[in-house]
C-alpha positions in Angstrom: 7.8 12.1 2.8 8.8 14.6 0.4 11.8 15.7 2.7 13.3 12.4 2.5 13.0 12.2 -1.3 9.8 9.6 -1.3 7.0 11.3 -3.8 3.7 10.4 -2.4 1.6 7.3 -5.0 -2.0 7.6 -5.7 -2.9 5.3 -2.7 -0.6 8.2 -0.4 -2.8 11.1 -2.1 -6.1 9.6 -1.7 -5.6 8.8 1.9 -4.0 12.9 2.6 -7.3 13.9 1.1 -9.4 11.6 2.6 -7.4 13.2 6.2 -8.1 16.5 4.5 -11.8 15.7 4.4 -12.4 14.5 7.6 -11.0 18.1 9.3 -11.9 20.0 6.2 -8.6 21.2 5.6 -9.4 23.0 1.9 -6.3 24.9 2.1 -3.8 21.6 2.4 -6.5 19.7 0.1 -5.3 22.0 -2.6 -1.7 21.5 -1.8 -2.2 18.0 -3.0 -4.7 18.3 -5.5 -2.2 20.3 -7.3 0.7 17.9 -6.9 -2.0 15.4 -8.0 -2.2 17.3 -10.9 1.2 17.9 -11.7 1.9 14.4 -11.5 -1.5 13.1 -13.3 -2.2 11.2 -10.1 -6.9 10.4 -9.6 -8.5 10.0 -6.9 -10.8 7.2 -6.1 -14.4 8.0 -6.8 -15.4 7.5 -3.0 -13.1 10.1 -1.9 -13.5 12.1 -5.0 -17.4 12.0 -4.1 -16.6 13.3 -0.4 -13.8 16.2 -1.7 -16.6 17.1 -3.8 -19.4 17.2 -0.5 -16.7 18.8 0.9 -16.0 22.1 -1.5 -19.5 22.2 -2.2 -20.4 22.8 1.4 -17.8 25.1 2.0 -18.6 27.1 -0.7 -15.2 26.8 -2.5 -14.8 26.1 -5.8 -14.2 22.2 -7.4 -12.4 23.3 -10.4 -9.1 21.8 -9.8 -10.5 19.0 -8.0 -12.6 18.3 -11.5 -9.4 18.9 -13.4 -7.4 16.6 -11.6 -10.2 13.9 -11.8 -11.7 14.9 -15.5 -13.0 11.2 -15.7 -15.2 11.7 -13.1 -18.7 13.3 -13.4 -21.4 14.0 -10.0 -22.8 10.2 -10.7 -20.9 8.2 -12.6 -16.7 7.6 -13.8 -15.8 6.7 -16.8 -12.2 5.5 -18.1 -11.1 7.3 -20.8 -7.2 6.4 -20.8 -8.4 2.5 -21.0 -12.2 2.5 -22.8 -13.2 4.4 -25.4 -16.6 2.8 -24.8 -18.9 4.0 -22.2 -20.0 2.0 -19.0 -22.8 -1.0 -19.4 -26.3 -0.2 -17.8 -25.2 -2.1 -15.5 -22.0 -0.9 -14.5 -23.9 2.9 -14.5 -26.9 1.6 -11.9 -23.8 0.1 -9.6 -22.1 3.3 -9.5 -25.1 5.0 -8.9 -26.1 2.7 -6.3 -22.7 2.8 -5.1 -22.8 6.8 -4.6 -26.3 6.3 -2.8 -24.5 3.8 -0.2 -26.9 1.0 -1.4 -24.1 -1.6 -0.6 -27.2 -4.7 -0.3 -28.8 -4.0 -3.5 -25.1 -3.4 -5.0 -24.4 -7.5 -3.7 -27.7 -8.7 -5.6 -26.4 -7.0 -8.4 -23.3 -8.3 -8.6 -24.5 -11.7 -8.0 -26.4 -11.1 -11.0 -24.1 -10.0 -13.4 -21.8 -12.7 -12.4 -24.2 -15.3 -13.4 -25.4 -13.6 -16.8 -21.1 -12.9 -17.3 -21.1 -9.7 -18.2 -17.8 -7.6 -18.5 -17.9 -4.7 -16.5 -15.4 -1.9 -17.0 -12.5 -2.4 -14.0 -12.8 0.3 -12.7 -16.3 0.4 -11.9 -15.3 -3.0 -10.1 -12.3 -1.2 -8.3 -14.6 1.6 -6.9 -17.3 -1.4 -5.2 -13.8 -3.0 -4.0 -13.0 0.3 -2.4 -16.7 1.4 -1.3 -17.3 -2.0 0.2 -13.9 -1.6 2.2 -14.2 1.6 3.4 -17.5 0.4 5.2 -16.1 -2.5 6.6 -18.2 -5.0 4.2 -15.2 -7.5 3.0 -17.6 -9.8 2.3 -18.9 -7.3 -0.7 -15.4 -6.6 -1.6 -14.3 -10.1 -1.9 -17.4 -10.6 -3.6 -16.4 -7.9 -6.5 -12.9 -9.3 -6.2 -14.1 -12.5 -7.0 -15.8 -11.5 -10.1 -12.9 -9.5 -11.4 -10.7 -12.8 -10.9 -13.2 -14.8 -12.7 -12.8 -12.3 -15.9 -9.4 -12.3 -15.9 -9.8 -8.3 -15.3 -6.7 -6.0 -14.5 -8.0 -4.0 -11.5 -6.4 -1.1 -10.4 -3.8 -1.4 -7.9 -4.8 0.5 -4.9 -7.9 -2.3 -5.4 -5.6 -5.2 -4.8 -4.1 -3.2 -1.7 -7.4 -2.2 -0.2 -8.2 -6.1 -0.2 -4.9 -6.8 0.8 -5.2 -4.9 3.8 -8.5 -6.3 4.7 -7.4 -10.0 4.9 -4.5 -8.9 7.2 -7.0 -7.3 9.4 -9.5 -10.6 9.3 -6.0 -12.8 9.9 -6.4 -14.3 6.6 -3.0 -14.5 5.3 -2.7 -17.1 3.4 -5.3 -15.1 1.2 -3.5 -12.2 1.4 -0.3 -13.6 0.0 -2.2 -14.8 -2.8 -3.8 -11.4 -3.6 -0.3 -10.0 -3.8 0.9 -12.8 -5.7 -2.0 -11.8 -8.3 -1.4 -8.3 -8.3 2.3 -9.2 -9.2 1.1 -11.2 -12.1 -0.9 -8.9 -13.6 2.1 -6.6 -14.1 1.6 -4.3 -10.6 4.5 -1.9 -10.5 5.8 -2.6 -6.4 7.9 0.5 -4.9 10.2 -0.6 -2.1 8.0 1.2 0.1 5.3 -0.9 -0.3 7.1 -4.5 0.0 9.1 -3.5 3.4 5.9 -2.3 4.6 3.9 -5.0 3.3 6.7 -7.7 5.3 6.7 -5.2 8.2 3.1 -5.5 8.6 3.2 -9.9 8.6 5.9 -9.0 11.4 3.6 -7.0 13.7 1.0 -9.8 13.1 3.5 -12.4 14.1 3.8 -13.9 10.5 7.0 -14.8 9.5 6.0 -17.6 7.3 3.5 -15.3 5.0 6.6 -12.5 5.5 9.1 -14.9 4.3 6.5 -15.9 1.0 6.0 -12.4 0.1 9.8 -12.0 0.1 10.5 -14.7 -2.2 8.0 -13.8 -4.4 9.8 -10.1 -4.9 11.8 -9.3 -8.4 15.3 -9.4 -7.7 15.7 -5.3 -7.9 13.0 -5.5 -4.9 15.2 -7.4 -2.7 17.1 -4.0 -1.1 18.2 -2.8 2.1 14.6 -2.2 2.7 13.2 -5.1 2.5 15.9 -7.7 3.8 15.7 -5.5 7.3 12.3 -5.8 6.9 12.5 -9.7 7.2 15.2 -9.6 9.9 13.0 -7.2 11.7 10.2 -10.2 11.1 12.3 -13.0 12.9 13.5 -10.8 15.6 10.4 -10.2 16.2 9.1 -13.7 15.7 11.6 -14.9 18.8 13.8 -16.5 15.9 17.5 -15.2 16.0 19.4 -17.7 14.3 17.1 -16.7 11.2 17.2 -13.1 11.7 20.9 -13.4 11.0 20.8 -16.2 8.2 18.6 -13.3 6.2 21.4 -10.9 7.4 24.3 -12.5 6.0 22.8 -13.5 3.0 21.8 -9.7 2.8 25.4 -9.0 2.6 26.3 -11.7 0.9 24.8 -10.5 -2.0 26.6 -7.3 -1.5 23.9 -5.1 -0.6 25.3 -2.9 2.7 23.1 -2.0 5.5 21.7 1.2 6.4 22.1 3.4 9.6 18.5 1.4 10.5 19.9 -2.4 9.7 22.2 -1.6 12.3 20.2 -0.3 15.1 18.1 -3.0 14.1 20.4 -5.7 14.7 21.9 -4.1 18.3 18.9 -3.8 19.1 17.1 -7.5 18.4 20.5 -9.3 19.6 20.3 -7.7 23.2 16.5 -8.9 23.5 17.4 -12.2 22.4 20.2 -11.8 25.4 23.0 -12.3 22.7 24.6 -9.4 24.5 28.2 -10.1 23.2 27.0 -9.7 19.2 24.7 -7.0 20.0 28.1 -5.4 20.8 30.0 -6.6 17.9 27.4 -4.9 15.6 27.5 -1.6 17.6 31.1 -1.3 16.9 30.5 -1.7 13.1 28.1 0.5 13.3 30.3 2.9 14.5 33.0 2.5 12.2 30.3 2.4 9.4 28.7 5.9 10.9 32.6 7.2 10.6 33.6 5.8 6.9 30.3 7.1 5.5 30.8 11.0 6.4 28.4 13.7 6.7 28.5 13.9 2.2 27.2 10.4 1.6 24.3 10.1 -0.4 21.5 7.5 0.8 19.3 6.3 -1.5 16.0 5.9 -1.3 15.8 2.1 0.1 18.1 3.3 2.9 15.8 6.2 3.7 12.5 3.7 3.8 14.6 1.6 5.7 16.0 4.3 8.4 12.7 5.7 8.7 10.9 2.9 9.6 13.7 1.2 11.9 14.3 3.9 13.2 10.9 4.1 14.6 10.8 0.6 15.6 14.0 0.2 17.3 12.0 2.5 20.3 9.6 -0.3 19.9 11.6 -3.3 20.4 12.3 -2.1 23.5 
């Protein structure tokens, strides 16, 4: 990633040392606990909680891990950049239940808070989110989702994801949609990483509708290379040509220019719809593009997330 000038997010650090976990790799753990730190980048508490098991049982040392994560104790988090008050009694039994794996009793809880409405801290409601996922219990997630909808609370972001993810899992993507919609609205940074992936993934589960929503629903600066191969990729994919290159032309009708990927992408998806004759066309411009471009161009970074991951796919197509 760092090669082709994309700087891993929270959500990309977590999951590294979640891997790092799982072989206890301390030495590459570190690597990224540093650039954590450089960058001011926290882990969830789930995976903080298992780096922690991790060190401890090692025999290493958890100083930079603490460092990194300095709102985190061994039982409970606390928010310091967003509350200067501490957690309910409440919110400090469900993390302690939470660390303890008492998903059941973390449910009644929650049930029972809801019906009393009291305000818990977000990010005591973005760790169950996480937890709950993690384990497989969407049912427990949604229900913590739920609640945090219901308060009108800004959860983090990797929150929204993690549910995200789990509705495309469960085929519920009219859901899914939604949560993105809310994350948007709640003022959710989106990297073009993240929105040609998030398309790309409705693609693979044959959704070009849902794709085509999440699209639309992207600011303007969102709408790159990226993310209009992305949706060409979906139709291809979807058996729909004719649409594939409607979203192409009105790519370039906006005046944004393919990248090296767009074009393999487009050779590629016309021969398997047996349009054999175009496919050629847009081999030939692809060669006169690879020849005006030079060895000294500079490619952004939505040409990059676009190369890399239609680079990959173009192998797949076939």
């Amino acid at each position: 990633m760092q090669d082709a000038g994309i700087l891993p997010d929270k959500a990309a650090c977590n999951i590294l040392v979640e891997k790092c976990c799982k072989v206890q790799d301390i030495e590459i753990m570190h690597k990224i606990l540093q650039f954590m730190k450089e960058n001011k980048i926290v882990l969830r508490h789930s995976v903080f909680i298992e780096a922690l098991d991790i060190l401890r049982n090692k025999g290493q040392s958890d100083g930079l891990l603490r460092e990194v994560n300095p709102h985190f104790s061994d039982e409970c988090s606390t928010d310091q950049e967003d509350y200067d008050v501490s957690y309910t009694t409440e919110g400090a039994v469900l993390l302690i239940l939470l660390q303890k794996q008492s998903l059941v009793a973390v449910d009644h809880l929650f049930i029972a808070i809801m019906n009393k409405n009291i305000r818990l801290n977000p990010t005591v409601v973005s760790i169950t989110i996480h937890v709950n996922c993690t384990r497989g219990r969407f049912e427990g997630a949604l229900l913590a989702f739920g609640y945090g909808k219901k308060l009108g609370l800004v959860l983090e972001k990797s929150a929204y994801l993690a549910v995200i993810g789990c509705m495309i899992r469960r085929d519920e993507f009219e859901k899914a949609v939604k949560v993105f919609e809310e994350m948007l609205r709640v003022g959710h940074p989106l990297g073009p990483y993240l929105a040609a992936t998030l398309i790309y993934k409705l693609g693979i589960a044959r959704r070009p509708n849902f794709a085509a929503k999440i699209f639309s629903s992207l600011p303007k600066n969102l709408r790159d290379a990226a993310t209009y191969t992305s949706l060409v990729w979906v139709y291809f994919s979807a058996g729909a040509p004719e649409k594939a290159m409607k979203i192409y032309q009105e790519m370039r009708g906006k005046g944004i220019n393919p990248s090296l990927g767009t074009y393999d992408l487009m050779v590629v998806g016309l021969e398997k719809s047996g349009r054999v004759s175009q496919a050629g066309t847009y081999r030939k411009e692809k060669q006169r593009w690879l020849f005006d471009s030079g060895l000294e161009r500079v490619v952004s970074l939505e040409e990059r997330i676009c190369d890399l991951l239609f680079a990959w796919d173009t192998v797949a197509f076939q």
